[in-house]
C-alpha positions in Angstrom: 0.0 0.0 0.0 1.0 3.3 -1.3 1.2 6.0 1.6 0.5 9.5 0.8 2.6 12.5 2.2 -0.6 14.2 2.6 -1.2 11.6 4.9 1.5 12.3 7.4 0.5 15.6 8.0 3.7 17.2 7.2 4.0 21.3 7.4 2.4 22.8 4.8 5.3 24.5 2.8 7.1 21.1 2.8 4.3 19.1 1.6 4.1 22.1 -1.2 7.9 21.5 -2.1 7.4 18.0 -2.0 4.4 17.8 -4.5 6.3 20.8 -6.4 9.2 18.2 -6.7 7.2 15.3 -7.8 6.7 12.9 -5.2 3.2 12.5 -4.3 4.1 9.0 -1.9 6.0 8.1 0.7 7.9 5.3 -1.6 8.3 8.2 -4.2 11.1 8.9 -1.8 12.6 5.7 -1.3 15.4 5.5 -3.7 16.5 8.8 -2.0 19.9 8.5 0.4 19.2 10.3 4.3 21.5 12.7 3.2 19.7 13.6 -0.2 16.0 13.9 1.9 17.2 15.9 4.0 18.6 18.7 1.6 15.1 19.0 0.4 14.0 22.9 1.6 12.3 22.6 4.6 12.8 19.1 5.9 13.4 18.8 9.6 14.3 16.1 11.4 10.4 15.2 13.2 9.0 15.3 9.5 12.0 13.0 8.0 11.8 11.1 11.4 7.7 9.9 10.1 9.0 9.4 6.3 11.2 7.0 7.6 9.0 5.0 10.0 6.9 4.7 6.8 9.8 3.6 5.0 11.5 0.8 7.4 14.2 3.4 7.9 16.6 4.0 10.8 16.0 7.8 11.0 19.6 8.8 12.6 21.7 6.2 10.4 23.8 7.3 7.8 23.5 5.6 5.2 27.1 4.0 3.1 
């Protein structure tokens, strides 16, 4: 099952970049490093913290 970032209720202006970006689900960002997410404008570390619960993530492990 596809989870939508609307879903999550993330802030408002990151939701807006997100969509702006093209990634309407949660597994839109999947292929993304830790690192790449969170250079997106606006993503802190309680929103990336629920993107990666949704994803299966460890939210404070870098990634190789």
């Amino acid at each position: 099952m596809k989870t939508k970032l609307a879903d999550l209720k993330l802030k408002p202006w990151l939701l807006r970049e997100l969509t702006g970006l093209g990634y309407e689900t949660v597994e839109d960002l999947g292929h993304l490093s830790t690192a790449d997410v969170l250079r997106i404008p606006g993503m802190g570390s309680y929103d990336w913290r629920k993107i990666a619960k949704v994803l299966g993530r460890e939210p404070f492990k870098a990634e190789d």
